[in-house]
C-alpha positions as CSV (number, residue, x, y, z in Angstrom):
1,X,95.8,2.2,83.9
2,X,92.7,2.6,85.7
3,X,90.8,4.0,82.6
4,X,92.8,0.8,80.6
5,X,91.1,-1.6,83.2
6,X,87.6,-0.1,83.0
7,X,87.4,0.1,79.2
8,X,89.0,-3.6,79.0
9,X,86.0,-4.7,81.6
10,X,83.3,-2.8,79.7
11,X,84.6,-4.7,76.2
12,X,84.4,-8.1,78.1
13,X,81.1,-7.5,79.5
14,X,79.5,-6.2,76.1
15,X,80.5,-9.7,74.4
16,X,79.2,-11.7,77.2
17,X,75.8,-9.9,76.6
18,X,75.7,-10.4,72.7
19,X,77.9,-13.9,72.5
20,X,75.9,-16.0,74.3
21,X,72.8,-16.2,72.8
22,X,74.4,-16.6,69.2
23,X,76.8,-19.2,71.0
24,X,73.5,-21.0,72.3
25,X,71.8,-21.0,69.4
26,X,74.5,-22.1,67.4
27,X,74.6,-24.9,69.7
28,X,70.7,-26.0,69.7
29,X,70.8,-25.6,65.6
30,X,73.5,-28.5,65.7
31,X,71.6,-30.1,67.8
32,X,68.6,-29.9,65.8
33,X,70.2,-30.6,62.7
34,X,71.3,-34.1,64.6
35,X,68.3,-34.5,65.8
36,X,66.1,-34.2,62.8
37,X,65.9,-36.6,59.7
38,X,64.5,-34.2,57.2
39,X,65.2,-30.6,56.5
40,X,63.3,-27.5,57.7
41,X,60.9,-25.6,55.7
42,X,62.8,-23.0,53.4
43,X,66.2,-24.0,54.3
44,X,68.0,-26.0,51.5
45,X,69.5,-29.4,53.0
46,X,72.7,-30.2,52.3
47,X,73.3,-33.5,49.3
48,X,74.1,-36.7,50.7
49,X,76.7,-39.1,49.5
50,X,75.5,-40.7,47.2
51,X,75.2,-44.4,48.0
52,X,78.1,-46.3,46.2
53,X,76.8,-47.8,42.7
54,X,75.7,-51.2,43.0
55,X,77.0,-54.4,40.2
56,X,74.6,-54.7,37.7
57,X,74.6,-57.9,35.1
58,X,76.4,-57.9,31.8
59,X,74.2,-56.1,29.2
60,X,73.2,-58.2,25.9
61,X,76.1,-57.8,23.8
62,X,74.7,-56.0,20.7
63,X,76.1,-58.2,17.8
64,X,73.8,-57.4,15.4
65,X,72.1,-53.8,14.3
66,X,68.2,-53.5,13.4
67,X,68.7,-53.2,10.0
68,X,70.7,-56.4,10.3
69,X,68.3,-58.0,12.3
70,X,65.6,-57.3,9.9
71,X,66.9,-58.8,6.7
72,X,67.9,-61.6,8.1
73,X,64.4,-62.3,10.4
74,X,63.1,-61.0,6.9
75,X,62.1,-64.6,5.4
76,X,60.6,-65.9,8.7
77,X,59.2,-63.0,10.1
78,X,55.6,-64.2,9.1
79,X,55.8,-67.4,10.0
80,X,53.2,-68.8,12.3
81,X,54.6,-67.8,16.1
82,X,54.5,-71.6,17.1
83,X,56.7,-72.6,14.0
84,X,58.5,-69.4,14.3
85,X,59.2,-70.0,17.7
86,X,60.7,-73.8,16.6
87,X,62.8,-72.7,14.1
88,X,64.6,-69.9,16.3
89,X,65.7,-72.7,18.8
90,X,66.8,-75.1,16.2
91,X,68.5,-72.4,14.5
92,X,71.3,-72.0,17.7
93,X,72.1,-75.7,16.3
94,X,73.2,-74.9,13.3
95,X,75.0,-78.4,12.6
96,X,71.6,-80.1,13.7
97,X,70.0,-78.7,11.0
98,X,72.4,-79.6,8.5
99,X,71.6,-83.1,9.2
100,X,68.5,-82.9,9.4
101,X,67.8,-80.8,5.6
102,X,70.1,-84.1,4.3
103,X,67.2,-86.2,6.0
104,X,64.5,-84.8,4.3
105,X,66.1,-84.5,1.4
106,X,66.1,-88.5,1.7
107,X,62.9,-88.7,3.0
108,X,60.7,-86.6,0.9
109,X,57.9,-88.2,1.4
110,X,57.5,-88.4,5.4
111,X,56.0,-85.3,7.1
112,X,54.3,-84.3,10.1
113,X,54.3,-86.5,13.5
114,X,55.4,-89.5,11.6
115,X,58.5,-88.2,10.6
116,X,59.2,-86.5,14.0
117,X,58.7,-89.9,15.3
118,X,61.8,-91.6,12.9
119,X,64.1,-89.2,13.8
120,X,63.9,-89.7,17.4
121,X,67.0,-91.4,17.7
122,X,69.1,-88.8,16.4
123,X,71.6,-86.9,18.5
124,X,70.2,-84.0,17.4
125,X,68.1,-81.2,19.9
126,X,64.8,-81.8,19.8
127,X,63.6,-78.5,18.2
128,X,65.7,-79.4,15.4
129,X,63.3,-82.8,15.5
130,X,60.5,-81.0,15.5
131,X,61.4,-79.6,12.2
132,X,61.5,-82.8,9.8
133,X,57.5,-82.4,10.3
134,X,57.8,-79.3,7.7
135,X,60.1,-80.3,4.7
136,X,59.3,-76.8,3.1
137,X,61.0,-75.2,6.1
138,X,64.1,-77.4,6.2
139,X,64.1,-76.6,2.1
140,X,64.6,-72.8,2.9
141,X,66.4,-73.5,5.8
142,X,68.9,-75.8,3.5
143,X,69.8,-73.0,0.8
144,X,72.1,-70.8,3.1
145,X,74.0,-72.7,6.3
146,X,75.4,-69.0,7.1
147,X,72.3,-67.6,7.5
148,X,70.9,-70.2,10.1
149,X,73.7,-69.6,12.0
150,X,73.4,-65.7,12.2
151,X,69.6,-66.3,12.9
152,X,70.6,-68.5,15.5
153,X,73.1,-66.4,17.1
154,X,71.0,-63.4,17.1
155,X,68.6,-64.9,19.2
156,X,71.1,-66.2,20.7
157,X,72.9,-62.7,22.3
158,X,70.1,-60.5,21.0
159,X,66.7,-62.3,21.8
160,X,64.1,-59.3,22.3
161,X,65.9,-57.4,19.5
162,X,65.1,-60.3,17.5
163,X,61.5,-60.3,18.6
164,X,61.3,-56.4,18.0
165,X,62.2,-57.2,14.5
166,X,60.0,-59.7,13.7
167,X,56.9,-57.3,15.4
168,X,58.8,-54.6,13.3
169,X,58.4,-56.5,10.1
170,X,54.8,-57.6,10.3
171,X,53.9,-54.1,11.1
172,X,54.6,-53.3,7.6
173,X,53.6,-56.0,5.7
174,X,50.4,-55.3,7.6
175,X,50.6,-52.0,6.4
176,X,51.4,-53.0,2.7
177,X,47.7,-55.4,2.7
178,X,49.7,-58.2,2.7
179,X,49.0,-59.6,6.4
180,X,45.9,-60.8,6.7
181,X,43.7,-63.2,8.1
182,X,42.6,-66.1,5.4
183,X,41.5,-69.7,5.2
184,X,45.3,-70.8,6.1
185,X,46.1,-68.7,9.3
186,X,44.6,-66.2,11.9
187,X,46.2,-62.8,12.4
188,X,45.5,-61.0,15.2
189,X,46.4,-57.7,17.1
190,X,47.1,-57.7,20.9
191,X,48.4,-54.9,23.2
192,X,52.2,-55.7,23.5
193,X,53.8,-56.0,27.0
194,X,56.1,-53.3,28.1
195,X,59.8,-53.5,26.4
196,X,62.2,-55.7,28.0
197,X,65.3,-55.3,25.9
198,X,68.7,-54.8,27.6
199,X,70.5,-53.4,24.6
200,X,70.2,-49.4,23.9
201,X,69.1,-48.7,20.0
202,X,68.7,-45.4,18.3
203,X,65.6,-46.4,16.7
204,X,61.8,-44.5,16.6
205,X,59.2,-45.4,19.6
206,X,58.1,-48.8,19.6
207,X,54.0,-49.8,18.5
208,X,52.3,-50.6,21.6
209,X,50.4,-53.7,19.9
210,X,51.6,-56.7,19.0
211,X,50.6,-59.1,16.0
212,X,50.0,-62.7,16.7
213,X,49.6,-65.6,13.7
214,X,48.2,-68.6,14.5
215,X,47.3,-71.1,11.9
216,X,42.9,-71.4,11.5
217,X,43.6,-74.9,12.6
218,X,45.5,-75.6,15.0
219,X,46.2,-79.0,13.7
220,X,47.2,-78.5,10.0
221,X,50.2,-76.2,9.6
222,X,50.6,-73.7,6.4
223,X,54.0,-72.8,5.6
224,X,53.8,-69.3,3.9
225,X,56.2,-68.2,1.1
226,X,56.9,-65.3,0.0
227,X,59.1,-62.3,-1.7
228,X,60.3,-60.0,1.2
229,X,60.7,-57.4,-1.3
230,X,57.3,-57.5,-2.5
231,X,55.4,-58.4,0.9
232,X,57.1,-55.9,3.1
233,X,56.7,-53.1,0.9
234,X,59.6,-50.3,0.5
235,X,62.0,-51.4,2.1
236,X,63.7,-49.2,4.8
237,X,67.1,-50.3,4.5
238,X,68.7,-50.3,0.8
239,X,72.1,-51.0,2.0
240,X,70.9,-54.1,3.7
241,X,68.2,-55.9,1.0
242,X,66.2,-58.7,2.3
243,X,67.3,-62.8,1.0
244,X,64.5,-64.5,-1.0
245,X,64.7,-68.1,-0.9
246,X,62.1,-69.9,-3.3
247,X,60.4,-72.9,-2.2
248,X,61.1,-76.2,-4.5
249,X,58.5,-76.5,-7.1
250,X,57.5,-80.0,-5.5
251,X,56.1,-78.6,-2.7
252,X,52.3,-77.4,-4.2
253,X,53.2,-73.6,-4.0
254,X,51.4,-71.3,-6.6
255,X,54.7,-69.4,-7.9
256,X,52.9,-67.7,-10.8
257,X,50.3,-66.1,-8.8
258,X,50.7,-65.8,-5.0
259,X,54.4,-64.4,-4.6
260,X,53.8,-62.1,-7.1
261,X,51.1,-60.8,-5.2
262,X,52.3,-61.6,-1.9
263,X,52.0,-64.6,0.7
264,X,51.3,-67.7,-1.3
265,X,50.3,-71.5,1.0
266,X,51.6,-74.9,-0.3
267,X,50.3,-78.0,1.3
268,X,48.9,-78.0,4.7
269,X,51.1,-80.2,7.5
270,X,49.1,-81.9,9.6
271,X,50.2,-82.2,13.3
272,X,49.4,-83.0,17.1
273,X,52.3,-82.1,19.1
274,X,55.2,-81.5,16.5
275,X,55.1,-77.5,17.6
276,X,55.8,-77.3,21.4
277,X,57.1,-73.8,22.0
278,X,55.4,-70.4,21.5
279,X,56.7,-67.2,21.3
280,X,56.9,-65.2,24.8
281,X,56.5,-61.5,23.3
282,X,56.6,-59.7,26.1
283,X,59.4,-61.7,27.5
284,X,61.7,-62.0,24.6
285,X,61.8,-65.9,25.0
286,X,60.0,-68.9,23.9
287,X,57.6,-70.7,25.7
288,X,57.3,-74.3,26.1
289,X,54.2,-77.0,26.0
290,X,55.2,-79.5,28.7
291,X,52.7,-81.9,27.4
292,X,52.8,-81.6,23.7
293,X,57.0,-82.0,24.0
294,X,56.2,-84.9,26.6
295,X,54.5,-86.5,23.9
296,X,56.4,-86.4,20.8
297,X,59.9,-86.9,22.6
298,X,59.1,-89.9,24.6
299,X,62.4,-90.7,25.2
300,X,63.1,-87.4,26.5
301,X,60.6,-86.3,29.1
302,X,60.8,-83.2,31.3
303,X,59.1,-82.2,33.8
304,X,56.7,-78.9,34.1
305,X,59.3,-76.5,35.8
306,X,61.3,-76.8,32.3
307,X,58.6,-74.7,30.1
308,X,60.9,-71.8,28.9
309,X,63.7,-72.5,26.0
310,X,67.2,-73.2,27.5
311,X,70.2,-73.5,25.0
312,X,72.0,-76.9,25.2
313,X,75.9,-76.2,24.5
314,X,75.9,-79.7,24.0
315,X,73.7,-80.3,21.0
316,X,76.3,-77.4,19.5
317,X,78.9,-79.7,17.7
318,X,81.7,-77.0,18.6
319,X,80.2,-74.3,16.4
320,X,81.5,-71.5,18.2
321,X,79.7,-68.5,19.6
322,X,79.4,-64.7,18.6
323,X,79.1,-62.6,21.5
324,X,81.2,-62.9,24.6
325,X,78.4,-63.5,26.7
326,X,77.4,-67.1,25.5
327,X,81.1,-68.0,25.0
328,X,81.3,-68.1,28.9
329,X,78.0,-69.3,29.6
330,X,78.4,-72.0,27.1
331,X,81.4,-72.3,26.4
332,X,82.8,-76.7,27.0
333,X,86.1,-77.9,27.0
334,X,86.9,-80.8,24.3
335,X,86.9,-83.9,26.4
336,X,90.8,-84.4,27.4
337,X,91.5,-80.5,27.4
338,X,93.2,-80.4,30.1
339,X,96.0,-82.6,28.5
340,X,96.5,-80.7,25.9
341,X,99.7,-78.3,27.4
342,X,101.0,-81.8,27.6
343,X,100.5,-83.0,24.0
344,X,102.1,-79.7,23.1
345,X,105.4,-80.3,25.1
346,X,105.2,-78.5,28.0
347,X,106.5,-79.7,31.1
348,X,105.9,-78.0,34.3
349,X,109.2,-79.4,35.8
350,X,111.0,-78.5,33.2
351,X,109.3,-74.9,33.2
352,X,110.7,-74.9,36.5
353,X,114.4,-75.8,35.8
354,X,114.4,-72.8,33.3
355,X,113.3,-70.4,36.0
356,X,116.0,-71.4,38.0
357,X,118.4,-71.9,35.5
358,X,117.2,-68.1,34.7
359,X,117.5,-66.7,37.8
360,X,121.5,-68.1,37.9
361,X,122.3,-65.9,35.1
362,X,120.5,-63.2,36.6
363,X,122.6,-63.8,40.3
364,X,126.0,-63.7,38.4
365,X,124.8,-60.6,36.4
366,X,124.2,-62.2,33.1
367,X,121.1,-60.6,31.7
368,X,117.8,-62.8,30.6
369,X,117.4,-61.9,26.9
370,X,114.7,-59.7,26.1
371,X,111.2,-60.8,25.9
372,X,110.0,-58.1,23.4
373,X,111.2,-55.6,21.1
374,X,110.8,-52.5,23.5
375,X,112.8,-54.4,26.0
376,X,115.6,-54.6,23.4
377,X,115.7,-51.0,22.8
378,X,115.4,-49.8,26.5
379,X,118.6,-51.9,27.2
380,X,120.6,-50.2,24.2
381,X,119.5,-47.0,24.9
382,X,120.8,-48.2,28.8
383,X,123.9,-49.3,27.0
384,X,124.7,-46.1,25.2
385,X,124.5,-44.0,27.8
386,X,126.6,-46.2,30.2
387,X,128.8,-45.8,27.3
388,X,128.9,-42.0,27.2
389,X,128.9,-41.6,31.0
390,X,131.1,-44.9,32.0
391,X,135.2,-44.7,30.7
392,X,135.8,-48.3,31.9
393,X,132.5,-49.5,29.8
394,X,133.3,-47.6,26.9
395,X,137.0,-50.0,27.4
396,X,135.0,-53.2,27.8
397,X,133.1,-52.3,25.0
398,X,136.0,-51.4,22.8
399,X,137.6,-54.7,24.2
400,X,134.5,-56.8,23.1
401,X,134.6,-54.9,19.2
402,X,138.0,-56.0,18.8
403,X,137.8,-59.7,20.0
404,X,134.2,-59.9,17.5
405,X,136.7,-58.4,14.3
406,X,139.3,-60.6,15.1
407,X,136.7,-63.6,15.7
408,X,135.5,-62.1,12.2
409,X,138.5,-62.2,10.4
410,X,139.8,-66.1,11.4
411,X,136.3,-66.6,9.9
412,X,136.8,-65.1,7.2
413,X,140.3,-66.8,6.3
414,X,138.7,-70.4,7.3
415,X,136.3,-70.4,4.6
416,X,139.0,-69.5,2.0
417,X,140.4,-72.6,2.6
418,X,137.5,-74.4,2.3
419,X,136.5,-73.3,-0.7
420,X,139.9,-73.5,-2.3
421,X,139.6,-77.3,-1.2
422,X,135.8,-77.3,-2.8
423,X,137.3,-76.1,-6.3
424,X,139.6,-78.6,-6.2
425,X,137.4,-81.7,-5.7
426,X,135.2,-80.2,-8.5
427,X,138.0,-80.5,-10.5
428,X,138.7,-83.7,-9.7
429,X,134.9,-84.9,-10.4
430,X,134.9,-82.8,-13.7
431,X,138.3,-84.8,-14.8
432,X,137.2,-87.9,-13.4
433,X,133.8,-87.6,-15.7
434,X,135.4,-87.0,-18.7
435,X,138.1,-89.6,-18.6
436,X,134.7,-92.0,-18.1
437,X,133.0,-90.5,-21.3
438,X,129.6,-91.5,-22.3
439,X,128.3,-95.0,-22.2
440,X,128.5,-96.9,-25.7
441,X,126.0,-96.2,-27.8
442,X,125.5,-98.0,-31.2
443,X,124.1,-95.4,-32.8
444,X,127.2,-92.7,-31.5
445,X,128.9,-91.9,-34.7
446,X,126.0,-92.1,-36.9
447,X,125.6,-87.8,-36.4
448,X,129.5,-87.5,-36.9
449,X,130.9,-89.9,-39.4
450,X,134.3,-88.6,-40.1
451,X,134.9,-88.6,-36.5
452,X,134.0,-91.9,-36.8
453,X,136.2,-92.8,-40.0
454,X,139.3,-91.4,-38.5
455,X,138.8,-93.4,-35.4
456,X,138.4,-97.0,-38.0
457,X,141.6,-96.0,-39.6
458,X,143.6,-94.9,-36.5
459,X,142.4,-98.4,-35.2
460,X,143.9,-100.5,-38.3
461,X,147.2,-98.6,-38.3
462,X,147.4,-99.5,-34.8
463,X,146.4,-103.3,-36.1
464,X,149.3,-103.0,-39.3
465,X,152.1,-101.8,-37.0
466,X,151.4,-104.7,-34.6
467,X,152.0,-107.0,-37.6
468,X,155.5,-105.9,-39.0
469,X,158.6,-107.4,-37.6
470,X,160.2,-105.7,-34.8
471,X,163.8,-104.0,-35.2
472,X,166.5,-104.4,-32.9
473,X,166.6,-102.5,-30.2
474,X,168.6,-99.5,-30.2
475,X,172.2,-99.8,-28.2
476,X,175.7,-100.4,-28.9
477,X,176.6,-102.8,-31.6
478,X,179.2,-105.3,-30.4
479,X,181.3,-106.8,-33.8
480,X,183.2,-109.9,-33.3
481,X,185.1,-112.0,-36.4
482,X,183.7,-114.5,-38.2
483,X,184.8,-118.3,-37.6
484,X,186.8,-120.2,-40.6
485,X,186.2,-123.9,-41.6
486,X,188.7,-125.9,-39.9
487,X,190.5,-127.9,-42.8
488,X,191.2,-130.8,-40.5
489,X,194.1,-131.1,-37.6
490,X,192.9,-130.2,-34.2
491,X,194.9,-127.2,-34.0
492,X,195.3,-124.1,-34.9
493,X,197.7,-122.6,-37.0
494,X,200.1,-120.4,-34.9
């Protein structure tokens, strides 16, 4: 015991010597690691939680793929950008510019600020005003509807994809010597802004410069024209050829020699302040000219904090949207909209006495009947194996088959009736006509005439018989003797 007790004191006495340091410094390194914000040199820190994901905005829906996006930006990718920039706004108006190709069409001879100015009174948006000053434009514009309206929504859901195009586009007719700088417009290269689009395309490294085309005056416009399938080159995307839409003949351009060779130039549009916007390359927007709107839409002034395009739902005519994005933003209820669950027939009150009248049934165990077809077959599959499992269902059950076959067979039997009563009214009707006979007809007997002859002659033996003198009629003859002549006396002889 003694030897026990020493040993036991020795053990305690040898951990008290090498615990506590390691206890203490196990202690101050908690301490430290409390205390500090970073961690020590060669030592590893441990991750962090990683801060909870914050709620970033919708992406742009992507509607539209580049090689979509370039054949149809293909005919107005070389536009000027200020008549560019017009066309993609009026293009979200799709109806507007319907009415206003009509217009032209009426008004062939009006152009530039004059014809802007006639057409102020239109309930159309004013970008789509902007564009009577053009009537080549509104000719193109005119031959596919469809195509203004995907142009429109493009820009629409997929505005810097659509400006990516267009940059993508003049790169190669630049390429292919056929954008250039001449006596009708000014081409120019800039360093482009970084990307801004939102959508995610599997697509080579975008150019860092961006090509600008202003017309050489800035007050007489040049609507180019051209083959996309010449001026751009080979084109990249076979399965998705570029539309060519010929100007009218009327309209000065030189078919025969400048779209064969490329960009050809019809008449020059003079202007002041019929192009307003710009296009906002680095933003993927347009820009707008407070002062030159101001001034052509006198009737509808804004003021200078309103200088970047903002689509009006309004000026939409109920052409609906593409992408799911601009269906909620701009999106409108017909006027009277909310009436229309009551033009339909539904009633809320009556909605609620159905409920009730529902929840009855279900209270006295009467089932609701099934609202779909997988409800159906859950409750027979239910059925069967009550059916299986349950003796006194399997009797109900049996009870129920037999009142259906006898409800069956009194059916059954009625409608023998019925239809023994049915053959005799047709009888009836068939009798009935043929006692009637056929209207008279002066020309009946002319296909038959012995049927007619032996009618004639049963007709006058009827006539002879009624003429002869009748016989007695048949009975029994009653013979009484004849009378002598009295020979005078007033007696008779006895």
């Amino acid at each position: 015991m003694p030897i026990r007790n020493r040993f036991s004191a020795f053990l305690l006495a040898l951990l008290a010597c090498s615990g506590t340091p390691s206890m203490a410094a196990t202690d101050a390194g908690i301490s430290a690691a409390e205390d500090d914000t970073g961690p020590s040199a060669g030592v590893s820190a441990a991750p962090e939680a990683a801060p909870a994901p914050t709620a970033q905005p919708p992406a742009t829906q992507a509607v539209f793929k580049p090689e979509e996006l370039d054949q149809m930006m293909a005919p107005l990718a070389l536009y000027p950008d200020s008549l560019l920039a017009q066309v993609l706004m009026a293009a979200t108006y799709p109806g507007n510019v319907a009415d206003a190709v009509a217009w032209s069409k009426a008004h062939p001879d009006v152009s530039g600020d004059a014809a802007v100015k006639q057409v102020a009174n239109q309930p159309w948006d004013p970008s789509v005003q902007s564009l009577v000053a053009f009537p080549q434009v509104l000719a193109t514009l005119g031959q596919d509807p469809a195509w203004v309206q995907r142009v429109g929504d493009a820009f629409l859901a997929q505005p810097n994809d659509v400006m990516d195009s267009v940059q993508r586009l003049r790169r190669q007719a630049q390429a292919a010597g056929n954008l250039q700088s001449n006596e009708q417009q000014k081409v120019t290269v800039q360093e482009a802004p970084p990307p801004t689009s939102t959508t995610t395309v599997v697509q080579p490294a975008a150019s860092t410069q961006t090509i600008v085309i202003e017309p050489a005056n800035p007050q007489v416009v040049y609507v180019p024209s051209y083959n996309p399938t010449v001026v751009y080159g080979t084109w990249a995307y076979p399965s998705y050829p570029p539309p060519y839409y010929p100007p009218p003949p009327s309209y000065g351009y030189p078919i025969a020699t400048g779209l064969a060779a490329g960009l050809a130039f019809g008449v020059g549009v003079g202007i002041v302040n019929s192009l307003w916007g710009d296009c906002d390359w680095g933003g993927g927007d347009v820009d707008i000219d407070v002062n030159k709107y101001n001034n052509i839409n006198t009737n509808r002034q804004i003021d200078r904090s309103q200088n970047k395009f903002v689509h009006n739902p309004v000026n939409r005519d109920g052409v609906p949207y593409r992408d799911n994005r601009n269906r909620q933003q701009n999106g409108l209820r017909m006027s009277g909209g909310e009436q229309r669950q009551a033009l339909r027939g539904y009633d809320a009150q009556r909605t609620a006495e159905r409920q009730r009248a529902s929840q009855s049934l279900q209270q006295r165990g009467i089932q609701a009947p099934a609202a779909s077809n997988q409800q159906a077959r859950e409750r027979a599959q239910a059925a069967t194996r009550d059916l299986r499992n349950e003796p006194q269902a399997r009797q109900r059950a049996q009870a129920t088959t037999q009142q259906r076959q006898r409800a069956q067979s009194s059916a059954q039997q009625r409608p023998r009736a019925q239809n023994n009563q049915q053959v005799r009214q047709q009888a009836r009707q068939q009798q009935t006509a043929a006692r009637q006979g056929p209207r008279n007809n002066a020309f009946a007997g002319a296909r038959q005439p012995s049927q007619s002859r032996m009618s004639a002659s049963r007709g006058e033996a009827s006539r002879q018989s009624a003429a002869r003198p009748q016989k007695a009629s048949a009975g029994r003859q009653v013979q009484r003797p004849a009378h002598s002549p009295s020979r005078g006396g007033g007696g008779r002889r006895r």
